[in-house]
C-alpha angles and dihedrals in degrees: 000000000000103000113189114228121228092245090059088042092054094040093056093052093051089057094043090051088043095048094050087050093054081042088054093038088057095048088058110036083047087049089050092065101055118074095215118068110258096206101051097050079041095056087034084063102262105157098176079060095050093046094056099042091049099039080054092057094038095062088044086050080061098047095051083046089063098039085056098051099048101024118121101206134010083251089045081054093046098051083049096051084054101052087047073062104055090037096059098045084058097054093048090051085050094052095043104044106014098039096032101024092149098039101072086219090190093056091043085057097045088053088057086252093173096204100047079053100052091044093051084048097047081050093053094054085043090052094050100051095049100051082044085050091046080052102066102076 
């Protein structure tokens, strides 16, 4: 019979808090760089909004699922949570004005253009895995 100990207990819960919060942290940062409000098109049944957000925090889910598993200490996870951030904002700014300069993305989305958003949403979770992938070192 396999007991827990309190310390493994603790410390799961540490990484779970502290895995919502980065998941939190993302929503909000992600949410920061758009000049519409994401949760209101999203309540009024946008779905081009809801896929990018989501594929957005998708990708970032992958990248905390990485940091976990390789990460040498809970602060070493959270810097690395962070960077999954900032990675994944970048990303979005070179999508959206090196790659389709001409194609204003935000406004598209905004408009409930479905396959801006799906494509948005299928960058997120690329994203993701390659900065998960760049991760594993």
């Amino acid at each position: 019979m396999t007991y827990i100990s309190i310390e493994s207990f603790l410390s799961f819960l540490a990484h779970l808090g502290t895995g919502f919060g980065l998941i939190i942290l993302g929503l909000i940062v992600f949410s920061l760089t758009t000049k519409f409000s994401e949760r209101q098109l999203i309540k009024e049944g946008n779905i081009a909004v809801a896929l990018k957000l989501w594929g957005k925090t998708i990708g970032l889910a992958i990248v905390i699922y990485t940091v976990w598993s390789g990460s040498v200490s809970l602060l070493d996870a959270f810097i690395w949570g962070l960077i999954g951030i900032a990675a994944q904002v970048i990303a979005y700014f070179v999508i959206e004005y090196l790659l389709t300069p001409k194609t204003h993305l935000a406004k598209k989305v905004e408009e409930g253009n479905i396959a801006v958003g799906f494509s948005l949403f299928a960058a997120g979770i690329v994203v993701g895995i390659i900065v998960a992938a760049s991760l594993t070192y």
